[in-house]
N, C-alpha and C positions, 0 to 999 in steps of 0.2 A: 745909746738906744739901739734897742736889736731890730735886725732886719730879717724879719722871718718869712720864709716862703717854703711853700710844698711844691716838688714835682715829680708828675707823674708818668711813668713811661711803659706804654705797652707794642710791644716791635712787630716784626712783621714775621720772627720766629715761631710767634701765636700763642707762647708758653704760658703768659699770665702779664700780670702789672707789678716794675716797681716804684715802691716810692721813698722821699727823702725827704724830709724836714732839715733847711738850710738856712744856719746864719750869718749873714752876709755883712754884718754890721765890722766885722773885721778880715776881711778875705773873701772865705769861703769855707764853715765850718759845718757837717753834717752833722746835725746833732740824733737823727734816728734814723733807721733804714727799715720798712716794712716790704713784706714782698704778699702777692694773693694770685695761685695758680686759675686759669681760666679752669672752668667745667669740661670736660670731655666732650659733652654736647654741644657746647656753646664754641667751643673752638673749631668743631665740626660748621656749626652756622657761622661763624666768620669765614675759614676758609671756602667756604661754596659761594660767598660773596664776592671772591675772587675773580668768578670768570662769570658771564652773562647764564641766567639761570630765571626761573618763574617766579613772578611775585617781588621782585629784588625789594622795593622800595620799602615795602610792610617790614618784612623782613630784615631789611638793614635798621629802619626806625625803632625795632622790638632790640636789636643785639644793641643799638646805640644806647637806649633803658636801662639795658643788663649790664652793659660797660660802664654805666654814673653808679650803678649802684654797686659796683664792683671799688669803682675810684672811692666812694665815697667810705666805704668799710677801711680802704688803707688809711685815708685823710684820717677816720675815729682810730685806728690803730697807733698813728703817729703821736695823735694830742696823746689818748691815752698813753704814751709812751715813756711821753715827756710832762706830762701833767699840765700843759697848755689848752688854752681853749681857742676856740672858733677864732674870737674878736681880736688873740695875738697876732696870726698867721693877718701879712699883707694881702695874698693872693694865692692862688694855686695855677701851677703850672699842665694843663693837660693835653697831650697832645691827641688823644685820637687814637684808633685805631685804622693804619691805612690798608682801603681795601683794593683802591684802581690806582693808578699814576702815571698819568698819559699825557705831563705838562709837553706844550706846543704842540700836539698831534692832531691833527683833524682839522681845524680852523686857525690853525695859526696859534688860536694860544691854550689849548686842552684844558686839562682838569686834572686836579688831586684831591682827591677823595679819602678823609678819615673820620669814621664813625664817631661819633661822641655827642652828648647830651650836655652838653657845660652848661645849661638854665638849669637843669635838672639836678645837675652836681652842687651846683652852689646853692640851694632849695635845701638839700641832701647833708652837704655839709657845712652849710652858715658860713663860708667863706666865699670872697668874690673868684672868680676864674676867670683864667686868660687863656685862652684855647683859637684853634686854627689857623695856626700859625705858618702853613706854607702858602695858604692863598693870594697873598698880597704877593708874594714874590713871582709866583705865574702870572698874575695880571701884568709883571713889570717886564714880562719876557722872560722870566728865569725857569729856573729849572725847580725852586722849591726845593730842594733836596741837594746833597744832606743841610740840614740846621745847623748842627753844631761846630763848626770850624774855628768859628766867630771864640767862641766860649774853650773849646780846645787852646785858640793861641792864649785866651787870659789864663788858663792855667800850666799849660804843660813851654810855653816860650821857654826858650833856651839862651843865654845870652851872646852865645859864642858857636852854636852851629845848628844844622838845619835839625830837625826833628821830625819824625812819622809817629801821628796817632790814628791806630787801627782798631775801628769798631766791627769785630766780628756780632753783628745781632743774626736777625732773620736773610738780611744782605750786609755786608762786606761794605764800610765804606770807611774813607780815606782822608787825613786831614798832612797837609804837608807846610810845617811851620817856619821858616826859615828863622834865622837866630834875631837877636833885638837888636844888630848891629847891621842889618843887611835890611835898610828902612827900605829900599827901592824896593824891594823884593818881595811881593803879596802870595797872601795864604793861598794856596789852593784846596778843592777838597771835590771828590765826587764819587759816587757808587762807583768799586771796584766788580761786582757782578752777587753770585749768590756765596750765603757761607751756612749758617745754622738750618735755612729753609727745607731744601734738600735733603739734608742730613738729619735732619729731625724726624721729617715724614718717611724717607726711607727705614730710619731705625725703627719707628712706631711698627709701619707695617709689618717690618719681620723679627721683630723683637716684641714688640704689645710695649717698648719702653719707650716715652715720652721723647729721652733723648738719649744717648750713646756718652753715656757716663765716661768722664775722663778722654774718651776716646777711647777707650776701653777694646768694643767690639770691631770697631777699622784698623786697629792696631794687629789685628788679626790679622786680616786678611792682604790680599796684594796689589796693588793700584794695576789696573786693566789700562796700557800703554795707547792700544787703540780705542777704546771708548774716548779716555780720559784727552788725547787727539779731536776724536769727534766732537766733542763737548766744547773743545777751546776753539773751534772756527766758529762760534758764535758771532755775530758782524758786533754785538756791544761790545766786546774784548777788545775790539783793535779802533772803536771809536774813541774821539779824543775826546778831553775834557771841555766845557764842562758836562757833565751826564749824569744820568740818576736810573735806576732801573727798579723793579720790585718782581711780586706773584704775577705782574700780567707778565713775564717773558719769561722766565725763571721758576716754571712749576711741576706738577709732575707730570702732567700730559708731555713737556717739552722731554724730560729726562726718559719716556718710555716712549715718543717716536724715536730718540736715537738709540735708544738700547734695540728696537725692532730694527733700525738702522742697520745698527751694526750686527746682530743676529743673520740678516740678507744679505748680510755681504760677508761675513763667514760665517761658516755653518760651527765650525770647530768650537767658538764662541758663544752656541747658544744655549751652552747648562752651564754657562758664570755662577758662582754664585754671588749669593745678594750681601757678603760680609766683603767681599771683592771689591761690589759698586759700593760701599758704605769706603773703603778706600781710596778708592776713584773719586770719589765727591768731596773727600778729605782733601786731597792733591788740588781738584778742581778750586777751592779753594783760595787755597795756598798758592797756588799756580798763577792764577790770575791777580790777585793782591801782590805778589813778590813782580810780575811782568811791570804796575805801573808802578811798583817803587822804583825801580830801575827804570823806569820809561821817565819819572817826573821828580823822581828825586834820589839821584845817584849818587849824592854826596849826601845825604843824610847818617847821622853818626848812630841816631838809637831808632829802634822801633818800642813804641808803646801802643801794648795793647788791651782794649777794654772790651764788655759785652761779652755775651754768654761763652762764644767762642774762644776767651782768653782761661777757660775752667781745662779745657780740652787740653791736654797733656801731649796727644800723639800731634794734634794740628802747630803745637806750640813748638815741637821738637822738630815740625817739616820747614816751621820757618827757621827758627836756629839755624836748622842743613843748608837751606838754602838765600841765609844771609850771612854768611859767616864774618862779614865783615863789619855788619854793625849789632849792636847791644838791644836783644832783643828781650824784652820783658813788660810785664802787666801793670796796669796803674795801683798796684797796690806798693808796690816798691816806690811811689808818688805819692802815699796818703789818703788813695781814694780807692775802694774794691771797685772792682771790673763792673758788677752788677747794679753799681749807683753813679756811676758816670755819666748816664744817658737819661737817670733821673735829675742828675744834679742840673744838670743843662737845660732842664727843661722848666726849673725852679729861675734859672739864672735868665730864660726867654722871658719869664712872667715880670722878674724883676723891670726888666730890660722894656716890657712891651707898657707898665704901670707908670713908671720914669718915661715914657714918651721917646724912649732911644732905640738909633736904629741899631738890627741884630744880625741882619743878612750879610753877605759880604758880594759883592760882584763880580769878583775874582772868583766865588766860588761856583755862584748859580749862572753867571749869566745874565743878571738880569738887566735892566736899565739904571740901577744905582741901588746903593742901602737903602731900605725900607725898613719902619717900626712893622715887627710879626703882631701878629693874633688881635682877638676880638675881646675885651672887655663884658663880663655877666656881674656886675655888680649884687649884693646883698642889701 
């Protein structure tokens, strides 16, 4: 009997939604991958959700609307794909789009915040939904973030040495799996700092392009030694794990007080140009993600890398440079493309959250113990 589930992943990159239709009845088998780019508009109103602004609440509840009916068009693109219907699929995995992530801040135990309408989705698409999946883990003291580590060791475990799986999305996060013979030895995983966010809105801005194809236009230019300095004394860089960061610390108001920064403190530096910092944010990167492999996993043999940033040519080629010692390549040399890894995971929460099993890890977040994620919307 097949075990069919959809998940749906929309990052903190802000590019769009993807999704996967997954059969689980033997492994873990993708049987389709649909993808749906956000609106220009709409991704303009997510982003301005980001930081405190008029009206939030209207406004977040209209984008959360627009995101079901966004999820729900992949959900009808997948059946149609596969000629399946509604009543096949066990559940759908949605996670949200997150807009704040301030777990423990303020009272002890903060908030995580991602937009999403899962009564509206499963209304939408006649499938039940399992969504909200970090909240239980911040109630339990954790960090909520990252999700997937749990789901990285069930596929990418090695049986004979450690392994790094690196999700370059909107942030840069880290899953560190030690091999299946070193049982003492627990997964870690937490945000490494920013990766596609940055580099996204930079490019936009002075290209009008969504994203910085291949790497294409940072390949140009020369990574700025002092900036790309100022940038790494971030106090999150040298905090230990576990940690999680997003758009509230890592946005562009941060990236243009240090560029006025560094413009007042040399003048020489104040006509950079803007293909320069698109290299600088490349490194920045790279920089920070290669610091805690080496900080947490120095015997690690391969790097695998998934998520938008595993497309990127020039960032792929700074980790090469600067890992020379282990085998650094993308989950597609694993049977899975870069761009459905982060769906599949979210197919495998829903499984995970439907079966009543926990998905968190403690090791990873923090938190007071494994908890079963997300909330059940029944059909």
């Amino acid at each position: 009997m097949k075990e069919l589930f959809i998940g749906l992943m929309s990052g903190t990159s802000l590019d769009g939604v993807d999704g996967v239709l997954v059969d689980f009845s033997k492994g873990l088998e993708v049987l389709a991958h649909q993808s749906a780019s956000f609106p220009q508009p709409f991704k303009t109103d997510l982003l301005s959700l980001n930081l405190p602004g008029d009206n939030e609440l209207h406004r977040a509840s209209l984008c959360a609307n627009e995101l079901a009916h966004i999820y729900a068009k992949v959900c009808l693109a997948l059946l149609n794909q596969t000629g399946l219907g509604p009543l096949d699929i066990s559940a759908v995995g949605a996670h949200g789009q997150t807009v704040r992530h301030r777990p423990g801040a303020f009272d002890g135990t903060g908030y995580t915040i991602q937009l999403n309408n899962p009564a509206l989705l499963a209304e939408l698409s006649g499938i039940q939904v399992c969504a909200d999946f970090r909240a239980r883990d911040v109630a339990a003291g954790g960090q909520g973030a990252p999700l997937v580590p749990a789901f990285h060791k069930n596929l990418f475990q090695d049986k004979n040495s450690t392994v790094c799986i690196l999700n370059l999305g909107g942030i840069s996060n880290l899953s560190v799996v030690p091999s299946a013979i070193e049982s003492a030895r627990e997964v870690i995983g937490f945000d490494c700092g920013p990766a596609n966010c940055l580099m996204d809105e930079w490019c936009f801005k002075h290209t009008g392009q969504s994203y910085d194809d291949k790497g294409s236009w940072a390949a140009q230019g020369t990574v700025i030694k002092p900036l790309l300095s100022l940038l790494m004394q971030a106090s999150y860089f040298e905090a230990p794990a576990p940690k999680s960061t997003g758009r509230d610390l890592f946005n562009m108001n941060w990236l243009e007080e240090h560029l006025n920064k560094l413009s007042n403190q040399n003048s020489e530096l104040s006509d950079i140009r803007a293909v320069d910092i698109q290299a600088t944010l490349a490194m920045l990167t790279v920089q920070s993600c290669v610091n805690d492999i080496k900080r947490y996993a120095n015997t690690a043999s391969r790097l695998i890398v998934c998520g938008g940033g595993a497309l990127n040519e020039y960032v792929m080629n700074l980790f090469n440079e600067a890992l020379p010692n282990m085998a650094v390549s993308s989950t597609s040399e694993y049977g899975l493309p870069p761009l459905q890894v982060e769906a599949a995971a979210f197919a495998w929460l829903a499984r995970r959250c439907i079966r009543g099993e926990t998905a968190s890890l403690q090791s990873v977040t923090g938190a007071q113990g494994a908890r079963i994620l997300g909330c059940i919307y029944q059909v």
